[in-house]
Residue frames as qw, qx, qy, qz and C-alpha x, y, z in Angstrom:
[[0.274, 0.218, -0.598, -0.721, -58.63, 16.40, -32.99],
 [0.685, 0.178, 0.519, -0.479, -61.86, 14.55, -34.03],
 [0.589, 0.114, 0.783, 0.164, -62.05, 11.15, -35.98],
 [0.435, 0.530, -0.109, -0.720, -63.09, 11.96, -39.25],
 [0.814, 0.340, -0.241, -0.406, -62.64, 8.45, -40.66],
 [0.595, -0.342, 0.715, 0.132, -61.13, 5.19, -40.11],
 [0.695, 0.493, -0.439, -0.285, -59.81, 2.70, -43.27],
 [0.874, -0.266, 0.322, 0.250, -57.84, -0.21, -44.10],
 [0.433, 0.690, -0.508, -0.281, -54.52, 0.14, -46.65],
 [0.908, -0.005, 0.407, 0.104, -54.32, -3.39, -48.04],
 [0.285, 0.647, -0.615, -0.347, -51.81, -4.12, -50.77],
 [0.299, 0.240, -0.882, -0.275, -52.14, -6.86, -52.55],
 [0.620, -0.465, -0.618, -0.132, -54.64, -9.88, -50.69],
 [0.616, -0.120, -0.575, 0.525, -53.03, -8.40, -47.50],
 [0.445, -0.860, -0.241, 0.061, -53.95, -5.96, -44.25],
 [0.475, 0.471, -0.284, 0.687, -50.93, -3.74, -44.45],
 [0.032, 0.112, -0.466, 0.877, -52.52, -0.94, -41.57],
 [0.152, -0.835, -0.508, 0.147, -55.77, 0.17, -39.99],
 [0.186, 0.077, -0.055, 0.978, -55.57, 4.24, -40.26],
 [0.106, -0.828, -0.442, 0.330, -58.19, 6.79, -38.60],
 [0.154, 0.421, 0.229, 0.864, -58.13, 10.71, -40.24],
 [0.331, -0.576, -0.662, 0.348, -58.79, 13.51, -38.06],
 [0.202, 0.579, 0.142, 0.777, -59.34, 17.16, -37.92],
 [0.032, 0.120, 0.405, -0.906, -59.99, 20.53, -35.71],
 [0.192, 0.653, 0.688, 0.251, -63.30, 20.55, -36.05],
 [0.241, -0.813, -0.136, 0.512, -63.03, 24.60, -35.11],
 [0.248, -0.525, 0.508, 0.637, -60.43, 25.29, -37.63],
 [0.141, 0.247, 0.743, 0.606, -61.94, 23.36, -40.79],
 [0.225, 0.669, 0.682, 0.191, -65.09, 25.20, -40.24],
 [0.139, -0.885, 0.126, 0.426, -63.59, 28.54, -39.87],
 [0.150, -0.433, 0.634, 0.623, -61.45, 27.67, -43.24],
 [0.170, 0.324, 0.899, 0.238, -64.54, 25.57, -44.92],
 [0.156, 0.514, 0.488, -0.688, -66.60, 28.10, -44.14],
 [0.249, 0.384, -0.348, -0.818, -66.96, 29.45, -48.24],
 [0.205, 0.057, -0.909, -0.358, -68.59, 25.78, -49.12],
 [0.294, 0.315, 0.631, -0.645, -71.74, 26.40, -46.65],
 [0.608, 0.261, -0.130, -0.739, -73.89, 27.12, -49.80],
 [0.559, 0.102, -0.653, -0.501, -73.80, 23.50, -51.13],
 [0.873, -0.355, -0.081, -0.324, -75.50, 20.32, -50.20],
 [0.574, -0.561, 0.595, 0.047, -73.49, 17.54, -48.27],
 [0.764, 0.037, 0.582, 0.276, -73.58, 14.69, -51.15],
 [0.760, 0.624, 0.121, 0.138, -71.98, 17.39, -53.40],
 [0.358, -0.851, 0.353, -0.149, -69.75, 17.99, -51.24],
 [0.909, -0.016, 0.415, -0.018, -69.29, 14.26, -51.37],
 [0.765, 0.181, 0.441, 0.432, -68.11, 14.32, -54.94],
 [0.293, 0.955, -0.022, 0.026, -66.68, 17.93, -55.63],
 [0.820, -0.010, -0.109, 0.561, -63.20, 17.02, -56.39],
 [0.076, 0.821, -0.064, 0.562, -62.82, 21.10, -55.67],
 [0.615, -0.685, 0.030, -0.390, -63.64, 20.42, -52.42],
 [0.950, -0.178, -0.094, 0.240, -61.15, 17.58, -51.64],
 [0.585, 0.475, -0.011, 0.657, -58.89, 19.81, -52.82],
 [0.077, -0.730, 0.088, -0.673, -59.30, 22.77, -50.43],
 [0.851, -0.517, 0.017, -0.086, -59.35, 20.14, -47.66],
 [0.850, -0.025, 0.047, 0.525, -55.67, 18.66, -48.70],
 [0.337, 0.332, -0.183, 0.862, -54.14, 22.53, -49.07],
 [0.351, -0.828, 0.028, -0.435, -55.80, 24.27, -45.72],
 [0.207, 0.533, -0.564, 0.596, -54.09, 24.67, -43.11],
 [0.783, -0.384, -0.050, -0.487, -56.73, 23.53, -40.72],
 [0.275, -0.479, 0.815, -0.174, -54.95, 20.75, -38.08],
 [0.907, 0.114, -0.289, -0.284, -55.27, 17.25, -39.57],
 [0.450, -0.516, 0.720, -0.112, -54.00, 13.48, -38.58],
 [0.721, 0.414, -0.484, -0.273, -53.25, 10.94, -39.61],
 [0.517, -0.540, 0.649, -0.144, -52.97, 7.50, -37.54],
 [0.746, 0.223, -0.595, -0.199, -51.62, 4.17, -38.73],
 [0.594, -0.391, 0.658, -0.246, -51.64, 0.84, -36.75],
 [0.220, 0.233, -0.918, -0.233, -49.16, -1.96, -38.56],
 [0.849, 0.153, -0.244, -0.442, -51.44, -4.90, -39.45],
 [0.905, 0.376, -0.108, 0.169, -48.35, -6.71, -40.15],
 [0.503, -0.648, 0.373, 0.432, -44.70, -6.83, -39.17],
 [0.656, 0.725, 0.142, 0.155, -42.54, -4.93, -41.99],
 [0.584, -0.044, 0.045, 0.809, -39.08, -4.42, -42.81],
 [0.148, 0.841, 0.204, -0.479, -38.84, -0.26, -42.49],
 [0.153, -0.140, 0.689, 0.694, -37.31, -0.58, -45.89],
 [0.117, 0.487, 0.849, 0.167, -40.50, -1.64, -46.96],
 [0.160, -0.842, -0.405, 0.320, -42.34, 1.53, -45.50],
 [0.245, -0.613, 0.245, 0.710, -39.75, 3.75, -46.41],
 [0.023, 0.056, 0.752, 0.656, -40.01, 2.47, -50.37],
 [0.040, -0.778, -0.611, -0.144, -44.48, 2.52, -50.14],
 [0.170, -0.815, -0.238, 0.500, -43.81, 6.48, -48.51],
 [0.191, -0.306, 0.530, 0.768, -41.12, 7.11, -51.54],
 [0.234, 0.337, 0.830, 0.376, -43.83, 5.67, -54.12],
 [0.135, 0.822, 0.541, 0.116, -46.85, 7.75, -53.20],
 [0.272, -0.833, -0.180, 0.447, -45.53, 10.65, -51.70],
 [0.334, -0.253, 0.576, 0.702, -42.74, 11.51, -55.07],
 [0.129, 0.345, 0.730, 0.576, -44.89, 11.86, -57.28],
 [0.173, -0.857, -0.467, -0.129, -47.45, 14.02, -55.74],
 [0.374, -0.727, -0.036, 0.574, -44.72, 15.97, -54.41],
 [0.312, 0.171, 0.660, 0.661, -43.90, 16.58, -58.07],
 [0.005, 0.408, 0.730, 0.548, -47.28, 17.76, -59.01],
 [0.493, -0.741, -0.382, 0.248, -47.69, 19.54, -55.96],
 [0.493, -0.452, 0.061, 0.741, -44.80, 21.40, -56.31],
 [0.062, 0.511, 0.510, 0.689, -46.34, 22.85, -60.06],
 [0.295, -0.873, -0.324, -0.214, -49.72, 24.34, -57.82],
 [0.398, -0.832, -0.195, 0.334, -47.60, 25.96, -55.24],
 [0.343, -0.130, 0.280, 0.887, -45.35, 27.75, -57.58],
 [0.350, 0.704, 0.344, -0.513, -48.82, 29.64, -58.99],
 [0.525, 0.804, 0.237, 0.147, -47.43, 29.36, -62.38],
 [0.309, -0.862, 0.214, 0.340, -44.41, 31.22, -61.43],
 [0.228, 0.647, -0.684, -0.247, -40.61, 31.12, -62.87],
 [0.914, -0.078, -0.297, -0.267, -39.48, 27.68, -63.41],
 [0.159, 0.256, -0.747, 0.593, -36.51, 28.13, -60.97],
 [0.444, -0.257, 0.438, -0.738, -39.20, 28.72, -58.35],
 [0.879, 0.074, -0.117, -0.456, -40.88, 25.45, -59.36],
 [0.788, 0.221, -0.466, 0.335, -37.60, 23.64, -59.17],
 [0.196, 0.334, -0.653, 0.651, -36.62, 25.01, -56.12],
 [0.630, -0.221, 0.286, -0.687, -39.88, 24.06, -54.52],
 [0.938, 0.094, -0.114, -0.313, -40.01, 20.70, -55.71],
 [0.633, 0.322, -0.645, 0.281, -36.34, 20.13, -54.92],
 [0.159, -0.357, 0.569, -0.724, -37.25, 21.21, -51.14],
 [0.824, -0.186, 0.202, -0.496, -40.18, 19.02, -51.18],
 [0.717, 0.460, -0.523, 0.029, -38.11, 16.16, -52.47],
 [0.197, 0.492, -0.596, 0.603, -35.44, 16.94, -49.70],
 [0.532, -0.319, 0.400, -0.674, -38.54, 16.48, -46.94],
 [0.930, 0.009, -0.307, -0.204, -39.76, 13.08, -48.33],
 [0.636, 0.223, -0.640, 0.369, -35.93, 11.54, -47.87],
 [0.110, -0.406, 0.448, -0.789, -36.27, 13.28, -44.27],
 [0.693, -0.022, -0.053, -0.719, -39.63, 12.18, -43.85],
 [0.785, 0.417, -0.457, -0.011, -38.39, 8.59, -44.74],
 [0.453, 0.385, -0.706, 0.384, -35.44, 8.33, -42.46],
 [0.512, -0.304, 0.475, -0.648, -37.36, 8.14, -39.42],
 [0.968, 0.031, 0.105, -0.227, -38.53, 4.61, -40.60],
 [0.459, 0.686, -0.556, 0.096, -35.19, 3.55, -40.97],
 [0.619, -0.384, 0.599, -0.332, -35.22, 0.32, -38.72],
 [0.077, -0.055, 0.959, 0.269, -34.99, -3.55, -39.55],
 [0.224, -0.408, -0.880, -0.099, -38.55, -3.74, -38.54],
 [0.466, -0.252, -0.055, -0.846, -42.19, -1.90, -37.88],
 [0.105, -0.050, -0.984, 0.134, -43.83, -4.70, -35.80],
 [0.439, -0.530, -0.508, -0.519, -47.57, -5.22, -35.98],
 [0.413, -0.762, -0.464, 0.181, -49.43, -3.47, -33.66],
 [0.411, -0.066, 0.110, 0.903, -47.06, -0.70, -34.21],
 [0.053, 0.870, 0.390, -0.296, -48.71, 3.26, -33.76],
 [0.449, 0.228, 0.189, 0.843, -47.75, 5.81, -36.30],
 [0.022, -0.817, -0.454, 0.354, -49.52, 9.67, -35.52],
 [0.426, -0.015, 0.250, 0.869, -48.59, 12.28, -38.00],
 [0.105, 0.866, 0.434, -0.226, -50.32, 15.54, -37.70],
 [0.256, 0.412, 0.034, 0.874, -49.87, 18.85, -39.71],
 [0.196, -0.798, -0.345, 0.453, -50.12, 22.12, -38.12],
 [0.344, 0.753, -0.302, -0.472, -50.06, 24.83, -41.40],
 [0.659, 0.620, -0.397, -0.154, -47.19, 23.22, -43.32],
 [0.332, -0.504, 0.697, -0.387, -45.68, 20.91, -40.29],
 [0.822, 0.058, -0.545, -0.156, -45.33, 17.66, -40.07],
 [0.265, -0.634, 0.623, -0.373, -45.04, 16.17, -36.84],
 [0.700, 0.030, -0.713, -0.032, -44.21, 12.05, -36.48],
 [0.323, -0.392, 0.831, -0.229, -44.28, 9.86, -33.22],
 [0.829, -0.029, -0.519, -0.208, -44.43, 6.45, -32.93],
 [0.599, -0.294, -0.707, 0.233, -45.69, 4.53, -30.44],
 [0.407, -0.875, -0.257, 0.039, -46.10, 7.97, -28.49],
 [0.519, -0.585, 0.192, 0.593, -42.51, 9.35, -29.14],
 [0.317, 0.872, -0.143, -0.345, -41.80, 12.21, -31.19],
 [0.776, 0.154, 0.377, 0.482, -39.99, 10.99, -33.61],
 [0.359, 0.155, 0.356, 0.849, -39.80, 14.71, -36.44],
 [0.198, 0.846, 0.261, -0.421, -41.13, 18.07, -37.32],
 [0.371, 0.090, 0.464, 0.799, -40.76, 19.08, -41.02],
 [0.396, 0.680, 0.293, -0.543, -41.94, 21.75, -42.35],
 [0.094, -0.022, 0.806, 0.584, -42.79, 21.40, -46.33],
 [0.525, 0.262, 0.323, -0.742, -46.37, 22.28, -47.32],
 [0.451, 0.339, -0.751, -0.343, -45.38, 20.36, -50.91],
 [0.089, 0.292, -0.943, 0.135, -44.85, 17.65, -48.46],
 [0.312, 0.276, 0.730, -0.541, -48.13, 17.54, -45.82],
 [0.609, 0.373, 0.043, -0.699, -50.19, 18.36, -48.75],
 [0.568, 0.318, -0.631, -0.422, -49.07, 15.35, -50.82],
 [0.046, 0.041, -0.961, 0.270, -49.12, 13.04, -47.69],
 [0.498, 0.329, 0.450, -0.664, -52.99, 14.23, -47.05],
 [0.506, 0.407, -0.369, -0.666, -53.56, 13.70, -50.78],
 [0.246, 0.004, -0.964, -0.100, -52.67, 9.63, -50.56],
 [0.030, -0.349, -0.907, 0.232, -56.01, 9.38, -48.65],
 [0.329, 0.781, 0.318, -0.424, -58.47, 12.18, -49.40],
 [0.162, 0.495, -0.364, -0.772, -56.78, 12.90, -53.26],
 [0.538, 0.427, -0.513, -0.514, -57.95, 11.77, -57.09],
 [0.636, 0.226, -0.735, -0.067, -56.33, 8.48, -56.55],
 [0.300, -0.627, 0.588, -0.414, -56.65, 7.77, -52.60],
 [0.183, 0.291, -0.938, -0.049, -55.79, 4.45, -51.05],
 [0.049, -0.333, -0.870, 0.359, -59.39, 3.88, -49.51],
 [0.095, -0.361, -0.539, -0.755, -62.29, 5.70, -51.10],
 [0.431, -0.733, -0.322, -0.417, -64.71, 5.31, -48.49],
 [0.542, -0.489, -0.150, 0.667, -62.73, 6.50, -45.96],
 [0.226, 0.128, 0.198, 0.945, -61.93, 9.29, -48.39],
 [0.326, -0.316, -0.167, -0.875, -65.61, 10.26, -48.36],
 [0.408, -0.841, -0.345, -0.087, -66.54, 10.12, -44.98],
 [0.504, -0.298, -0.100, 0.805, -64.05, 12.20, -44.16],
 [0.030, 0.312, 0.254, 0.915, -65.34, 14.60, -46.66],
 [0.436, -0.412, -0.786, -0.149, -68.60, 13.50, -45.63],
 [0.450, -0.620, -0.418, 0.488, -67.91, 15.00, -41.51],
 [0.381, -0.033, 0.080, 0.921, -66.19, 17.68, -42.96],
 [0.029, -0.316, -0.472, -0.823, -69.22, 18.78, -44.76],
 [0.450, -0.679, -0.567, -0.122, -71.74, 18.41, -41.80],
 [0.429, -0.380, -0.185, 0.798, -69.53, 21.69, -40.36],
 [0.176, -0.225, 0.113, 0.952, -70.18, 23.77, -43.00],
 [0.125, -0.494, -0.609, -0.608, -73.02, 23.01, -45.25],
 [0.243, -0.231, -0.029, -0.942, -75.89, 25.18, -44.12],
 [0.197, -0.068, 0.885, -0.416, -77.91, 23.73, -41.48],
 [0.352, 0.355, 0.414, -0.760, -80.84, 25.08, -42.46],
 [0.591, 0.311, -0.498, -0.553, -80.83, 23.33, -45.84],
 [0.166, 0.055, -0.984, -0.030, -80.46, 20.10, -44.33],
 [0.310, 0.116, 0.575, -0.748, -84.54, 20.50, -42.84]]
């Protein structure tokens, strides 16, 4: 996969991680491919676009490197915070509008993945300098840390709401959010307009 941005997630006065965002470049521009007509810096700010980035299927990552030594309580409760809610609101778009069983039974499976999702941090401690690597592949989630597999969930609800803390509406690092969009867009936009 290729870098596609680096950040910090502070919380409060404090360095929590360092995180990097990556993609196929192959795959997003073979799935980006319908956004070639516009320019790059509306690309920049087409919340459409952010959007079609967090639900493709295209291979994304997602590294974190601890700042800080943290109880994995801690981690576990900041992954519950963002990731509930968007899995919520997530779980509306991927029912299309459907019954509202199907909404509830999508949102109780994406639920079900978080707590999954979750228990893997289940330790006293995350010690700084600590590697987290979490890639999708379609609707896949795959964890190691420190270089050891750690899970594979599948849950699109899930990978789409984890991609959303850093490239959605609200993300935890704006410019990180757009240059990611930023690389994304120098795949697809028509070369020949950039001349």
């Amino acid at each position: 996969l290729t870098l596609g941005s680096t950040g910090v997630r502070k919380r409060w006065m404090f360095n929590v991680y360092a995180f990097g965002l990556y993609f196929d470049p192959d795959q997003a521009k073979e799935e980006l491919t319908r956004w070639n007509t516009y320019d790059m810096d509306e690309l920049v700010t087409n919340l459409s676009f952010y959007h079609a980035i967090i639900g493709s299927s295209f291979e994304k990552g997602l590294r974190m490197v601890l700042a800080r030594t943290v109880k994995g309580s801690d981690l576990m409760v900041a992954f519950e915070e963002s990731l509930r809610p968007r899995v919520q609101r997530f779980a509306s778009q991927h029912s299309h509008g459907h019954n509202r069983t199907n909404k509830e039974k999508i949102q109780k499976e994406g639920l079900a993945a978080i707590e999954e999702f979750r228990a893997q941090f289940n330790t006293n401690e995350i010690t700084k300098g600590t590697e987290i690597y979490i890639k999708n592949e379609n609707s896949t989630l795959t964890t190691w840390i420190n270089g050891k597999m750690k899970k594979r969930i599948e849950n699109k609800t899930l990978s789409s709401a984890l991609f959303d803390v850093y490239l959605g509406n609200n993300p935890i690092n704006t410019k990180a959010k757009e240059l990611f969009a930023m690389n994304l867009s120098l795949l697809v936009v028509n070369q020949n307009r950039l001349n």
